[in-house]
MARBA-827743 format. One record per atom (N, C-alpha, C): z, x, y; residue number from 1; residue in three letters. Coordinates in steps of 0.02 Angstrom, whole numbers, plus 50000, padded with zeros to 5 digits. Atoms other than C-alpha are relative to their C-alpha. Layout:
ATOM      zz      xx      yy     i    aa
ATOM       Z       X       Y   NUM   ALA
...
//
This chain:
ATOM      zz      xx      yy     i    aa
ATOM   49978   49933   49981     1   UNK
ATOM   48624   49970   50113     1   UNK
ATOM   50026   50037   49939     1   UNK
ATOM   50004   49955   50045     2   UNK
ATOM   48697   50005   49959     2   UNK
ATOM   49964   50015   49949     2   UNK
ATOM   50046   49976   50027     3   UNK
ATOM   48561   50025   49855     3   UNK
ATOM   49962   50072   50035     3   UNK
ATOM   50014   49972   49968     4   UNK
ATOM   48483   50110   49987     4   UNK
ATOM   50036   50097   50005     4   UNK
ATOM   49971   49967   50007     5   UNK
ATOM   48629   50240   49963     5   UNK
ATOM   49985   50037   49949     5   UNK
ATOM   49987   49979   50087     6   UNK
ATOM   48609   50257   49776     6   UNK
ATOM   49906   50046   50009     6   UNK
ATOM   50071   49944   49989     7   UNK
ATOM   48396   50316   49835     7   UNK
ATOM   50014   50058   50023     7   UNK
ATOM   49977   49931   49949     8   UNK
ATOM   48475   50446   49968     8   UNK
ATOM   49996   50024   49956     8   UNK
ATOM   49964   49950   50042     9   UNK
ATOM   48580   50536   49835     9   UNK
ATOM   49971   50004   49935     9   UNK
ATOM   50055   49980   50041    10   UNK
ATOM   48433   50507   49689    10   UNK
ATOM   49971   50062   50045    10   UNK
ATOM   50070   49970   49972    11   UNK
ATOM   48313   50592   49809    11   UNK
ATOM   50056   50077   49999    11   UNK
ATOM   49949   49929   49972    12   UNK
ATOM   48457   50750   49846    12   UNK
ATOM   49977   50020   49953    12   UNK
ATOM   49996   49962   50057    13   UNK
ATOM   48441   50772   49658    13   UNK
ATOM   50083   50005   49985    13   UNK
ATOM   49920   50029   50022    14   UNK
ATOM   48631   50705   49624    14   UNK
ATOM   49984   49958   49933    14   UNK
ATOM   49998   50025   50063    15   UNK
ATOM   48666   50642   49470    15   UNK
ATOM   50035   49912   50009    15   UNK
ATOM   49984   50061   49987    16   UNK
ATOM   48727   50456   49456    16   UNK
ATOM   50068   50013   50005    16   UNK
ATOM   49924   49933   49984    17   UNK
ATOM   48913   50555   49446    17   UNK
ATOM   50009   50011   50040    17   UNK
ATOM   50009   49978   49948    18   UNK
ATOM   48890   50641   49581    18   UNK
ATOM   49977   49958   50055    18   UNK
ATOM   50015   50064   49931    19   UNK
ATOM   48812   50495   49706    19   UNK
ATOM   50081   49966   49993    19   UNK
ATOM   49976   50015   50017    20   UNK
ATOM   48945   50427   49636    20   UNK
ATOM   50071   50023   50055    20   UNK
ATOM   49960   49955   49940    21   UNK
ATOM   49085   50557   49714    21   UNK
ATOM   49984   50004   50064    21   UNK
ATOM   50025   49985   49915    22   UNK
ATOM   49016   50612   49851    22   UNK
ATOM   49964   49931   50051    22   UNK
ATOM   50014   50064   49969    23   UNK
ATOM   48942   50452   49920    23   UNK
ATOM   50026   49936   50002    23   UNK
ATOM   49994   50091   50012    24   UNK
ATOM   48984   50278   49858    24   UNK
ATOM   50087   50020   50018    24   UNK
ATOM   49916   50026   50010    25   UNK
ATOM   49166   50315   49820    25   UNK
ATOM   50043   50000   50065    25   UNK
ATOM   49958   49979   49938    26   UNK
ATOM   49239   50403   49988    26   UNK
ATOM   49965   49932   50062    26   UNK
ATOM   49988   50068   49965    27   UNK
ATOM   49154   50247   50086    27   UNK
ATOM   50046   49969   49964    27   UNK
ATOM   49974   50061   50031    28   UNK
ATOM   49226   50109   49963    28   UNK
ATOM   50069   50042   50027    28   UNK
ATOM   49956   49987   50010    29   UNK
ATOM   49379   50214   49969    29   UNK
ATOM   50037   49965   50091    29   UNK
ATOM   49994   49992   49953    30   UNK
ATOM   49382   50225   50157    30   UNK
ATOM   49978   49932   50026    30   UNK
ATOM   50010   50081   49972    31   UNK
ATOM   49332   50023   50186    31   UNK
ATOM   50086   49978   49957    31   UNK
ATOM   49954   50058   50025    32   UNK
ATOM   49472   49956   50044    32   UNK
ATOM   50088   50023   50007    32   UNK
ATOM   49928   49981   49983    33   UNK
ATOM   49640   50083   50087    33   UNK
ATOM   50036   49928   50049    33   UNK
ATOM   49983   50064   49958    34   UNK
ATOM   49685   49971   50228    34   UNK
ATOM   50036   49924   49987    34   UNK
ATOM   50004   50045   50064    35   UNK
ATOM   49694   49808   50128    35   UNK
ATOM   50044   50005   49949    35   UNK
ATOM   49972   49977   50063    36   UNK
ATOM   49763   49878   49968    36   UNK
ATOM   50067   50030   50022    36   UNK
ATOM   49917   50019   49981    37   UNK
ATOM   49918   49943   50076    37   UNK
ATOM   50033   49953   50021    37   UNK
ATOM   49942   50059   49970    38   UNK
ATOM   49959   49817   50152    38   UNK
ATOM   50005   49931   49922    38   UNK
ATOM   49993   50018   50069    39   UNK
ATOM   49939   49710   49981    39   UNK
ATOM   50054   50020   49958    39   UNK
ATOM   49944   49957   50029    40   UNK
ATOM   50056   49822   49911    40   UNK
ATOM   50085   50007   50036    40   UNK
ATOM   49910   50006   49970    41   UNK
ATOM   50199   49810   50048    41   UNK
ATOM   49999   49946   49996    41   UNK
ATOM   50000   50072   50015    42   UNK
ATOM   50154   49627   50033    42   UNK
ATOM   50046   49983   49932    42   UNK
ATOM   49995   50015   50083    43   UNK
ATOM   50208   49628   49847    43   UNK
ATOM   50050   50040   49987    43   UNK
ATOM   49913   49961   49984    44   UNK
ATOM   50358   49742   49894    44   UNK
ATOM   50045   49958   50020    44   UNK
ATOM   49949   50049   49944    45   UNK
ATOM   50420   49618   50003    45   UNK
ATOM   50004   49911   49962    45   UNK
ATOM   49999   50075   50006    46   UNK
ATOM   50381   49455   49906    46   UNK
ATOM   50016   49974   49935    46   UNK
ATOM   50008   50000   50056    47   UNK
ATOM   50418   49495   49720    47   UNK
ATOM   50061   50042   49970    47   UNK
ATOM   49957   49984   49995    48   UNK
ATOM   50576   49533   49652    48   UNK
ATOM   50005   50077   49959    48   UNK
ATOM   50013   49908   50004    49   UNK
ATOM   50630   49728   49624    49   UNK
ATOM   50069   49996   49943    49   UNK
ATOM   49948   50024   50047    50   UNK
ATOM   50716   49681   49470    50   UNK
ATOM   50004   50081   49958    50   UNK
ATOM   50020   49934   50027    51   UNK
ATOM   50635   49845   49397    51   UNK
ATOM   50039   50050   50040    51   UNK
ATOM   49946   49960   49946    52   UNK
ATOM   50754   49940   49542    52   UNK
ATOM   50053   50007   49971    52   UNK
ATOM   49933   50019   49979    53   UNK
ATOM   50897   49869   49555    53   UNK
ATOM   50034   49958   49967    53   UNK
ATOM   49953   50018   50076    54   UNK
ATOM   50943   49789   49398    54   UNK
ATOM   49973   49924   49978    54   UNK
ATOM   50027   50061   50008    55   UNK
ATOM   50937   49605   49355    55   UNK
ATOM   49989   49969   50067    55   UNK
ATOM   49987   50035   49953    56   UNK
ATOM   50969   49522   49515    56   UNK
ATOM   49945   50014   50072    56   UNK
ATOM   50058   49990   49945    57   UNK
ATOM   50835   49511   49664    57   UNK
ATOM   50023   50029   50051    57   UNK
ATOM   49949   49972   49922    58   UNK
ATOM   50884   49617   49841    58   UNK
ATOM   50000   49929   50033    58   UNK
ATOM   49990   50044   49954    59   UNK
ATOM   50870   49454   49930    59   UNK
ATOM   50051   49950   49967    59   UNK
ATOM   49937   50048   50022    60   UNK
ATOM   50973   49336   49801    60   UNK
ATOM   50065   50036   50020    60   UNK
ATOM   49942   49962   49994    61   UNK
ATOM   51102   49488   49799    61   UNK
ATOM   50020   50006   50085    61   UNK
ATOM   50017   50026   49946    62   UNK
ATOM   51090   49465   49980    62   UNK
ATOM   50035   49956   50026    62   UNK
ATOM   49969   50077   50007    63   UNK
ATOM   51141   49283   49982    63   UNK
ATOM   50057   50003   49985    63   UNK
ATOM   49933   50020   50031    64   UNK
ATOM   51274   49301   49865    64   UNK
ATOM   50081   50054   50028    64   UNK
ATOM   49964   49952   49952    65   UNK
ATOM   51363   49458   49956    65   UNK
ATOM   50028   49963   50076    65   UNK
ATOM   50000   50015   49952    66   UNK
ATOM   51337   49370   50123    66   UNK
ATOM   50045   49915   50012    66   UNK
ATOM   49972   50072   50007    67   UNK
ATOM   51417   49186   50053    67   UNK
ATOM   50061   50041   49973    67   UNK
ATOM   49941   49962   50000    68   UNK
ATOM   51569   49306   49986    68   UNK
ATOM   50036   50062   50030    68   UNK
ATOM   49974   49975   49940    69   UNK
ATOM   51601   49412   50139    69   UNK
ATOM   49998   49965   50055    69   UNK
ATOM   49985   50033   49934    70   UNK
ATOM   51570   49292   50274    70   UNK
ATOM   49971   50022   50059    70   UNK
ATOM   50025   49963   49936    71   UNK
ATOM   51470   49414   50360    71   UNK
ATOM   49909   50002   49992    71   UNK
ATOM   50093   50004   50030    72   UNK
ATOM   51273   49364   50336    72   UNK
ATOM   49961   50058   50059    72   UNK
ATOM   50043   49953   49954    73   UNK
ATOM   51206   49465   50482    73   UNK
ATOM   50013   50084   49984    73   UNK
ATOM   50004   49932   50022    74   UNK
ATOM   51272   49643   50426    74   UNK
ATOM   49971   49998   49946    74   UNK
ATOM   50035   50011   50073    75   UNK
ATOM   51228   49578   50251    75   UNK
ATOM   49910   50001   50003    75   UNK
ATOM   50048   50004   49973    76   UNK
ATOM   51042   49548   50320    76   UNK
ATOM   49979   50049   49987    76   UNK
ATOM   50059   49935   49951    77   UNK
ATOM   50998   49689   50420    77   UNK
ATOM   50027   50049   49933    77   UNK
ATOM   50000   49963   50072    78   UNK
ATOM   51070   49778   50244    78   UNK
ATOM   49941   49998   49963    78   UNK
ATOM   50029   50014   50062    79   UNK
ATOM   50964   49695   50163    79   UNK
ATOM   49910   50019   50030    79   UNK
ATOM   50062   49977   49958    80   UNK
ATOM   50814   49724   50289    80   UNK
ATOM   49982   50078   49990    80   UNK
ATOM   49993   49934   49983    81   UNK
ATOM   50863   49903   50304    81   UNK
ATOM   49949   50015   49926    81   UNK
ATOM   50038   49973   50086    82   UNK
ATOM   50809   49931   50113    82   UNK
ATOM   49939   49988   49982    82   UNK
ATOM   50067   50020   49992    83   UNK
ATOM   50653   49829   50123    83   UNK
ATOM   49955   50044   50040    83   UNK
ATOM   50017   49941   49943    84   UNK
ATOM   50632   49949   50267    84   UNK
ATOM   49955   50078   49967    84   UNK
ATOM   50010   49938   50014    85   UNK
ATOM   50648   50090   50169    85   UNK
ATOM   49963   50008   49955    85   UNK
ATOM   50062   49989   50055    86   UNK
ATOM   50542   50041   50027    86   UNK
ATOM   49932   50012   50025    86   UNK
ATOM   50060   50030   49968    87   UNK
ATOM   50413   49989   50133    87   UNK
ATOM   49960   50057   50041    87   UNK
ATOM   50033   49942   49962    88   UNK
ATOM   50386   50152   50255    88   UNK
ATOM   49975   50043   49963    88   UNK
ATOM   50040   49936   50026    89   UNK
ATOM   50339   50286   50156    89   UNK
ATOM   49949   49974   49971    89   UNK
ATOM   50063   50004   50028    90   UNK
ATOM   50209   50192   50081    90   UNK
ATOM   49944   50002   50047    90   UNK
ATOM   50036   50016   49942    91   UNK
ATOM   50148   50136   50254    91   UNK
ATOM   49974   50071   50036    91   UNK
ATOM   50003   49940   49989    92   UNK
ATOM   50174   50309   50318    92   UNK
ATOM   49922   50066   49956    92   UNK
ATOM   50068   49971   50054    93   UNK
ATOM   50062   50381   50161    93   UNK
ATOM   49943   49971   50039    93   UNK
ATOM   50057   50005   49988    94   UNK
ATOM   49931   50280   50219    94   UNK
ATOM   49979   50000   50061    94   UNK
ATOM   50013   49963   49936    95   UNK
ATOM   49914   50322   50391    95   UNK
ATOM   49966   50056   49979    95   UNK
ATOM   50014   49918   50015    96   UNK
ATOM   49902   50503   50333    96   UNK
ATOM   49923   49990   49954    96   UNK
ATOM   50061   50003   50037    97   UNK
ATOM   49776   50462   50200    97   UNK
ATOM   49937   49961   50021    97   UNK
ATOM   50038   50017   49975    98   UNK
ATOM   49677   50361   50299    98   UNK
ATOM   49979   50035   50073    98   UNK
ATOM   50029   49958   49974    99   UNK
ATOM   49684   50486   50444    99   UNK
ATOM   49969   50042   49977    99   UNK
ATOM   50004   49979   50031   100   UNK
ATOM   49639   50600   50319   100   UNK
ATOM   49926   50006   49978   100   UNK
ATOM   50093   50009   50030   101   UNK
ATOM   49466   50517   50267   101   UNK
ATOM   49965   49974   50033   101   UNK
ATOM   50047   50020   49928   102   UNK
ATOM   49410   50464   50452   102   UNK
ATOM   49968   50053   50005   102   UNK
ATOM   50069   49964   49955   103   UNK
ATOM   49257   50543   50451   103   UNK
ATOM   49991   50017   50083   103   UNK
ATOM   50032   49985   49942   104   UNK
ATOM   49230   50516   50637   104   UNK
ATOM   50036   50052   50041   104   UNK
ATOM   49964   49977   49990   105   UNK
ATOM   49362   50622   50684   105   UNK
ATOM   49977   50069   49997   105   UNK
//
């Protein structure tokens, strides 16, 4: 099929550029979003945000808050909450951007 693609947009009189845009990419784009977010909140959630929030990981800082207050479940859902918040707007984006490039629609 994709070869098949790359004849279509020869035969239009598209340039290999142009098949390029207008054809190949907005599928590929519109098969690998999906995937590639969730990859990405995956790697939010599993990899420390040292680049944030300084040296220390949100989940060690986490631990060590929650073993010197005594209170692990507010400490938690703290610590959830933030994961939370990193995590939606990306999720959110891609909703939109994937409603966005549903063709069938």
């Amino acid at each position: 099929m994709k070869q098949a693609q790359w004849e279509a947009g020869s035969c239009l009189g598209l340039s290999a550029w142009q098949q390029f845009r207008h054809i190949i990419a907005p599928q590929a784009l519109r098969l690998s979003l999906p995937p590639t977010v969730g990859f990405l909140v995956q790697l939010i959630k599993g990899t420390s945000l040292a680049s944030i929030l300084g040296f220390v990981e949100l989940a060690r800082a986490g631990q060590v808050v929650s073993a010197a207050t005594f209170q692990p479940l507010l400490t938690y859902a703290l610590v959830a909450a933030i994961y939370f918040a990193l995590c939606l707007p990306l999720t959110l984006w891609s909703r939109s951007l994937e409603a966005r490039l549903d063709g069938s629609r």
